[in-house]
PLY file of the C-alpha trace (Angstrom):
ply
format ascii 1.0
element vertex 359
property float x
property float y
property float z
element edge 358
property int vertex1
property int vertex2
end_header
-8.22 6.56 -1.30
-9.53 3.48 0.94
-8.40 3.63 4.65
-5.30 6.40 3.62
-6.30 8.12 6.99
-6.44 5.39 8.99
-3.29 4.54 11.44
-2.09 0.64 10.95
-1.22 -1.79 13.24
-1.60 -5.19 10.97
1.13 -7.78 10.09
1.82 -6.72 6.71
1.11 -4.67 4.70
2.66 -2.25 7.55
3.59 1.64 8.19
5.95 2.57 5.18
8.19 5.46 5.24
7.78 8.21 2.96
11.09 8.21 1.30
10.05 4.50 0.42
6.42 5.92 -0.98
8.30 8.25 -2.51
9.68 6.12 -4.78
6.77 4.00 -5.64
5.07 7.33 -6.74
7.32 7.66 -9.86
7.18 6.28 -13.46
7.81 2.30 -13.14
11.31 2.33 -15.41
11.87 -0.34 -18.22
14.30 -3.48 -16.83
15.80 -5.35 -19.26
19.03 -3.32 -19.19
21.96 -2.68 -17.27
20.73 0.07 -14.98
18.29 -2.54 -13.57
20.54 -5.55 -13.46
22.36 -3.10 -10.83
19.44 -2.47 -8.84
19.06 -6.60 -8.55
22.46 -7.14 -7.87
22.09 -4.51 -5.18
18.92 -5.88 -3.83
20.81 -9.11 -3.90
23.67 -7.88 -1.62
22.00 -6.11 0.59
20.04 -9.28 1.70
22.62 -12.20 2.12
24.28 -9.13 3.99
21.33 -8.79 5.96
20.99 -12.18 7.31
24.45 -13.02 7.56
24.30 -15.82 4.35
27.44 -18.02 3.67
29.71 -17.07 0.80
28.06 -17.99 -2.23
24.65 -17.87 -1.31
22.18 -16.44 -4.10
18.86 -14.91 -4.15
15.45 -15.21 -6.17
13.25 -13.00 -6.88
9.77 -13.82 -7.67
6.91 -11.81 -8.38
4.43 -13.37 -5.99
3.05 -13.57 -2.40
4.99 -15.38 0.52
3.26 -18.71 -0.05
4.59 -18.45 -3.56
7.84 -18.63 -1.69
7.34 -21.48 0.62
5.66 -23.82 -2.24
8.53 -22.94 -4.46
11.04 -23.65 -2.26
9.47 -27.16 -1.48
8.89 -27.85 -5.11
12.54 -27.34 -6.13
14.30 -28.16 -3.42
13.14 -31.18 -1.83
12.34 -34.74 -3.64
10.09 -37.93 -2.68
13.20 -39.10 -1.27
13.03 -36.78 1.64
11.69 -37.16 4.70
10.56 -33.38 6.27
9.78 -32.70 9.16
7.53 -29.95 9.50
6.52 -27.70 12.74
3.03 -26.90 12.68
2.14 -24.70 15.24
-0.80 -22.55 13.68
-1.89 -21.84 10.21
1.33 -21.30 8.45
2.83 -24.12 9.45
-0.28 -26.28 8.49
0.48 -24.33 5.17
3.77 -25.73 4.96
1.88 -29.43 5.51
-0.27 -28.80 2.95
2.31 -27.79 0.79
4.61 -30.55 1.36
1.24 -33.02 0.85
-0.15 -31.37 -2.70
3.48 -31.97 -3.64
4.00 -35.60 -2.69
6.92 -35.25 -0.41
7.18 -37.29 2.99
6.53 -35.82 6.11
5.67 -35.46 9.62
2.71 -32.66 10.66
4.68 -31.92 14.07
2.08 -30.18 16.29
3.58 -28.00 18.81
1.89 -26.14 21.27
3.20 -23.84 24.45
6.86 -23.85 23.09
9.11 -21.88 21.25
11.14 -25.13 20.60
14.17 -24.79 22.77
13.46 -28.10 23.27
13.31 -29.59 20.04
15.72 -32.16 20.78
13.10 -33.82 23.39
10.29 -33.03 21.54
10.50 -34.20 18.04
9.68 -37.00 16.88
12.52 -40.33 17.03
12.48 -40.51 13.05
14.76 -40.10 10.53
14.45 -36.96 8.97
16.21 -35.31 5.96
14.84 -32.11 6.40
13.53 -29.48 8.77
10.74 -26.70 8.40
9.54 -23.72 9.81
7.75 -20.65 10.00
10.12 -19.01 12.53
7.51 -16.77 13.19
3.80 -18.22 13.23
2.39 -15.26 12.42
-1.16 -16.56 12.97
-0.61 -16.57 16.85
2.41 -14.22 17.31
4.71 -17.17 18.20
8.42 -16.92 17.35
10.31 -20.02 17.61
14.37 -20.15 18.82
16.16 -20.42 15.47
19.63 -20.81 17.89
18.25 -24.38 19.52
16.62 -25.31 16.11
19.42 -24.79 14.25
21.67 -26.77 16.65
19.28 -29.52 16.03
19.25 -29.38 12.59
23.53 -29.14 12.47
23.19 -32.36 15.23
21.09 -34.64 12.72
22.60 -33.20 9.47
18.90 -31.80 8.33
18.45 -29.77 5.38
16.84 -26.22 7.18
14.11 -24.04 5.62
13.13 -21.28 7.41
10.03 -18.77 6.37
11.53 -15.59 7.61
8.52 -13.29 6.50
6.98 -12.08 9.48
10.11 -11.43 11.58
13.08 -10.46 8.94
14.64 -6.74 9.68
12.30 -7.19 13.44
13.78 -10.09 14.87
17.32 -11.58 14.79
18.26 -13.74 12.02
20.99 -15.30 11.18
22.29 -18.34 7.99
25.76 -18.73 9.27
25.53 -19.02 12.88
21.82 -20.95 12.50
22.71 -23.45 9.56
20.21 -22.25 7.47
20.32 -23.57 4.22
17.08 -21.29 2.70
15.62 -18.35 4.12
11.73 -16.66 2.43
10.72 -12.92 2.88
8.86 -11.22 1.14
8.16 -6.85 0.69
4.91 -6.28 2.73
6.19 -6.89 6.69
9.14 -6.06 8.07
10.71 -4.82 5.22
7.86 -2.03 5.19
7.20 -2.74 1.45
4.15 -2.91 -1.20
3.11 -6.78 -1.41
3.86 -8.92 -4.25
7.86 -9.59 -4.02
8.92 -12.68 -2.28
12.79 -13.44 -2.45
14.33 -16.95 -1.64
18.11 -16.45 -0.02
19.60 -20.07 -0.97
22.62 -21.03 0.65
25.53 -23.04 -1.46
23.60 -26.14 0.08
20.68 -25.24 -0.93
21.71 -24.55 -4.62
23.43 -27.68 -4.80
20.06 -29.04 -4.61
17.97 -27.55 -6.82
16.45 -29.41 -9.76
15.33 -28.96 -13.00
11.43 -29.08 -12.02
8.52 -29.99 -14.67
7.43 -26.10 -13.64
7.88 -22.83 -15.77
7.33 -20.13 -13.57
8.74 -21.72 -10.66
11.46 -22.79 -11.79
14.94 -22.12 -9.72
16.98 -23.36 -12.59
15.91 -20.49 -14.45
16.37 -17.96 -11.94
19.07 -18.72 -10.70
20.60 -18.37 -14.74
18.95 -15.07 -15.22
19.96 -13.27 -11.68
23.62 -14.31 -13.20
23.11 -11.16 -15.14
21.07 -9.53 -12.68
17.95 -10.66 -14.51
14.78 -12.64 -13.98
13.35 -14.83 -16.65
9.90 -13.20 -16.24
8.90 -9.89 -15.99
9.56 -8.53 -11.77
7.95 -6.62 -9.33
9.79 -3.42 -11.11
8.65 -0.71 -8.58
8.93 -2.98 -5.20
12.34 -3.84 -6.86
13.74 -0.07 -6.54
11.86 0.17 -2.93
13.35 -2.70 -1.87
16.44 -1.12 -2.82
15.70 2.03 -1.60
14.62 0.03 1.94
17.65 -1.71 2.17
19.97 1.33 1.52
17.87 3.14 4.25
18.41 0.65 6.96
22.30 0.35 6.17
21.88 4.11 7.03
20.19 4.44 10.07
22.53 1.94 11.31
21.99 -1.32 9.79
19.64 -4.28 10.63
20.44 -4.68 13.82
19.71 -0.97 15.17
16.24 -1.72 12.89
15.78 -4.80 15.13
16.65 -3.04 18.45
13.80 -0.10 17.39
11.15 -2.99 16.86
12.09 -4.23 20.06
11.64 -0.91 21.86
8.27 -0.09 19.97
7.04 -3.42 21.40
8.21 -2.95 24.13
6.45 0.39 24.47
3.28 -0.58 23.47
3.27 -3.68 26.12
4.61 -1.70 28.88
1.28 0.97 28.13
-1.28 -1.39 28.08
-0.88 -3.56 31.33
-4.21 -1.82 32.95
-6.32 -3.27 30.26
-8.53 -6.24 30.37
-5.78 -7.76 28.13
-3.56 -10.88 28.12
-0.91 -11.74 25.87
-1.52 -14.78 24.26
2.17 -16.18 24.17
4.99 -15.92 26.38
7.20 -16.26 23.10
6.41 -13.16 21.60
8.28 -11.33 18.72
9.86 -7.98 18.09
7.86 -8.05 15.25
3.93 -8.35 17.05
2.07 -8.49 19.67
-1.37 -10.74 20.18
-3.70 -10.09 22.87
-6.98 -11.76 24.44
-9.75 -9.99 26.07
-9.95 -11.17 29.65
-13.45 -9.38 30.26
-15.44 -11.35 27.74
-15.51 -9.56 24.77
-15.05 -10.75 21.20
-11.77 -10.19 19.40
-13.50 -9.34 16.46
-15.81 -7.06 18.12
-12.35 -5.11 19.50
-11.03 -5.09 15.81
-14.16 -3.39 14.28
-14.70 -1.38 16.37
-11.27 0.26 16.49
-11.95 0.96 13.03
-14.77 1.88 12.79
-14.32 4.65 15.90
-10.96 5.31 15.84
-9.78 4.93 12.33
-6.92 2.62 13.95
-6.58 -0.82 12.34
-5.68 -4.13 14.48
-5.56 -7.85 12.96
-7.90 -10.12 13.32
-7.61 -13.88 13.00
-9.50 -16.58 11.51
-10.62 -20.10 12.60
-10.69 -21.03 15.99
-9.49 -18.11 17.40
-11.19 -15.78 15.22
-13.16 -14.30 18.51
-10.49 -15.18 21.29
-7.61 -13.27 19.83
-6.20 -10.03 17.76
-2.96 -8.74 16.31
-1.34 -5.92 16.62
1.86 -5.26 14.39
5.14 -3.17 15.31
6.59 -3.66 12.30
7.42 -1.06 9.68
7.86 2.91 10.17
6.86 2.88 13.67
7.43 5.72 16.38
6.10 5.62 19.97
4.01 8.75 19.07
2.55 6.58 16.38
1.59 3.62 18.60
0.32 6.44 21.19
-2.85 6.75 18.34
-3.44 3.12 18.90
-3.33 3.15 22.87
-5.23 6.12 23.47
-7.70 4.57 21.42
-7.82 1.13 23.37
-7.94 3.04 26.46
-10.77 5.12 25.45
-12.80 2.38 23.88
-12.70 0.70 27.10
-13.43 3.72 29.46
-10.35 3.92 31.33
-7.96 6.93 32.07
-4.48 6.04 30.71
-1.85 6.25 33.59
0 1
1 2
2 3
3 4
4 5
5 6
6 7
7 8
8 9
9 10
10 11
11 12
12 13
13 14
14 15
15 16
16 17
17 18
18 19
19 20
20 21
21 22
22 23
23 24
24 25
25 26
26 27
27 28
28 29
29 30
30 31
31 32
32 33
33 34
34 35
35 36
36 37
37 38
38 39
39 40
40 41
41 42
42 43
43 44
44 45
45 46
46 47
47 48
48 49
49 50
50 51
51 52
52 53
53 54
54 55
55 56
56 57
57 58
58 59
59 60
60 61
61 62
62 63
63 64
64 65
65 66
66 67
67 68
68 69
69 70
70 71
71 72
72 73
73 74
74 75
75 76
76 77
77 78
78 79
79 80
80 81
81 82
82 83
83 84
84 85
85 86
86 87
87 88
88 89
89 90
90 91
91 92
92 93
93 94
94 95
95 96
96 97
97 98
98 99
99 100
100 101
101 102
102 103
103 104
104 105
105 106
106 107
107 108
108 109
109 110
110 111
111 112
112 113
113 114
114 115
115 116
116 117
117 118
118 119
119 120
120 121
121 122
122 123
123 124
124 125
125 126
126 127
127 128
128 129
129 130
130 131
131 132
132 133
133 134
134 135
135 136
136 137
137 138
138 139
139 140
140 141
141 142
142 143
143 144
144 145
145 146
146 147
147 148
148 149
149 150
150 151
151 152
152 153
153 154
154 155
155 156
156 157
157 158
158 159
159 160
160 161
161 162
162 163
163 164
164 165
165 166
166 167
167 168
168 169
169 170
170 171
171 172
172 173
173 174
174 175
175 176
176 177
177 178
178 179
179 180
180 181
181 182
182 183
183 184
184 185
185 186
186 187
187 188
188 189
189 190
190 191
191 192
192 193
193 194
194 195
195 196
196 197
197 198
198 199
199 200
200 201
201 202
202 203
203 204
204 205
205 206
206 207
207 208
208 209
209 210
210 211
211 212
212 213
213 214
214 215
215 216
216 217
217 218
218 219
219 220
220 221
221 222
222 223
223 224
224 225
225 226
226 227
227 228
228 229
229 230
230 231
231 232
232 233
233 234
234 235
235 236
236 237
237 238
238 239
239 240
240 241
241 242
242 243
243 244
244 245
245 246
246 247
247 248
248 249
249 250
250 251
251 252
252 253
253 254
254 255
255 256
256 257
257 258
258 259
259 260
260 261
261 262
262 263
263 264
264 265
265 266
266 267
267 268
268 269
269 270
270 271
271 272
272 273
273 274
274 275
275 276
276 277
277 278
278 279
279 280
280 281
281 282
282 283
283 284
284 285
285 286
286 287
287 288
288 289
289 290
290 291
291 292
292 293
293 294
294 295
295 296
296 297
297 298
298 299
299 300
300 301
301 302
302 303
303 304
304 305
305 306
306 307
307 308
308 309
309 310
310 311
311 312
312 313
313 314
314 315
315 316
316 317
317 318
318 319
319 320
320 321
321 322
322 323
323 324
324 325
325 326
326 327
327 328
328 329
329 330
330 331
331 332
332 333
333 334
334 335
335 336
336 337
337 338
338 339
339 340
340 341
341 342
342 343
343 344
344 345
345 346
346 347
347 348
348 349
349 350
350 351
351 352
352 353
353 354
354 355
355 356
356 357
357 358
């Protein structure tokens, strides 16, 4: 099978246990019964529970990729009467721009550089806004924004908040109550240490109260939010992911719940940036998640240089990244089934590639 031997460091898909492979291994089940209504309604629990959602909150499942997610959630949720503003601090967040532009709905493209918006209140823009956006964690720089300040902003000026939670949910802290958050997006293939192809939208009671009956089929909240009534989506789900995602959440309730999963990513990164301070490295944020770490060569060479050749002599695979800093920087994940002897593979490797004896 292609790259089964290799050892994987990228931002999703990540490491997956073998309990959860396990499971993906068997017959995919028929769903349009009771036994899988359960295994929804489970799914279901186990994630408001997991971000700490307001009483009432729901969640939809769609059979898609995260943009799926963020689109959808801008399509049914918000209205040419709304006024977003939207951070934009690498390429997700220009997705969310382009997103909120193919679908005709007013906003700001608020750049942000150097800041992990503490300091939202000085820094955004003296306009009334209806709404606020944002990929907590742009994954396309390994920059993780401060939900707390963000969400104290968004409370202040009575904003509607959307968060994209991909790239940092069961890594980083995360929280709908305490952050007014009114919608939250994951999806299976990062921290949740799944198969792509599931995205779920957690809508809080505010957010449900605005959903609307869209000109859309697939896309449709309405109709989701109708079927998962009876534990049900209206077309047909990601069956298998379904019972991992299950199986994921039941496994992190029992190694000792999100937050101890949190606290491991932490010590993983930790780790692996505590290990790699005598190489001719920088990190490329000071805001840096649980969830990754991205580096710059200081010596000269390429990022994408670095990245192929760790897989092509190590069988270790890195992230690169595209556009303008397609040669200046690379990714390297801790999300997923991770163990220090794990990331060991993947610093022994750096260190050798560059000629130095590890300390």
């Amino acid at each position: 099978m292609i790259y089964e031997d290799y050892y994987i460091f990228t931002p999703g898909p990540v490491k997956m246990s073998d309990e959860i492979l396990e499971v993906g291994a068997k017959q995919t089940p028929y769903f349009r019964n009771d036994k899988f209504s359960e295994v929804t309604f489970n799914c279901e629990k186990g994630l408001l529970k997991m971000v700490n959602a307001p009483e009432g909150s729901r969640v939809i499942f769609l059979t898609a990729s995260g943009t799926a997610g963020m689109e959808s959630s801008v399509m049914n949720l918000l209205t040419k009467d709304d006024n977003a503003l939207v951070v934009h601090g690498g390429g997700f967040g220009g997705r969310f721009v382009d997103i909120c532009a193919t679908h005709n709905i007013p906003h700001t493209d608020f750049k942000v550089k150097n800041t992990n918006l503490h300091d939202i209140e000085e820094l955004a823009p003296k306009e009334d806004y209806s709404t606020l956006i944002v990929n907590a964690h742009e994954t396309s720089v390994g920059h993780l924004y401060d939900l707390d300040a963000m969400g104290a902003y968004a409370k202040k000026h009575n904003l509607f908040f959307i968060v994209d939670a991909i790239s940092m949910l069961v890594t980083d802290p995360i929280d709908m109550s305490a952050q007014n958050i009114d919608v939250v997006i994951a999806s299976s293939q990062k921290g949740l240490a799944l198969p792509p192809g599931l995205t779920m939208v957690i809508l809080a009671p505010s957010a449900i109260n605005r959903v609307q009956d869209i000109n859309n089929l697939y896309f449709n909240f309405t109709d989701y939010l109708r079927n998962g009534e009876r534990g049900q989506t209206p077309y047909t789900p990601a069956v298998t992911i379904m019972l991992q995602l299950e199986a994921r959440l039941a496994q992190i309730e029992r190694r000792g719940g999100v937050g101890q999963s949190i606290q491991r990513a932490k010590d993983i990164a930790e780790y692996f940036r505590a290990n790699i301070q005598d190489l001719p490295l920088k990190f490329y944020t000071p805001y840096m998640p649980n969830a990754m770490t991205t580096l710059t060569p200081t010596d000269g060479k390429n990022a994408m240089d670095i990245v192929n050749d760790l897989e092509d002599g190590y069988k270790v695979m890195v992230c690169p990244n595209g556009g303008a800093e397609r040669e200046l920087i690379f990714r390297v994940s801790h999300m997923g089934e991770m163990t220090k002897a794990y990331v060991d593979v993947l610093i022994n490797a750096m260190y050798d590639y560059y000629s130095i004896k590890r300390k």
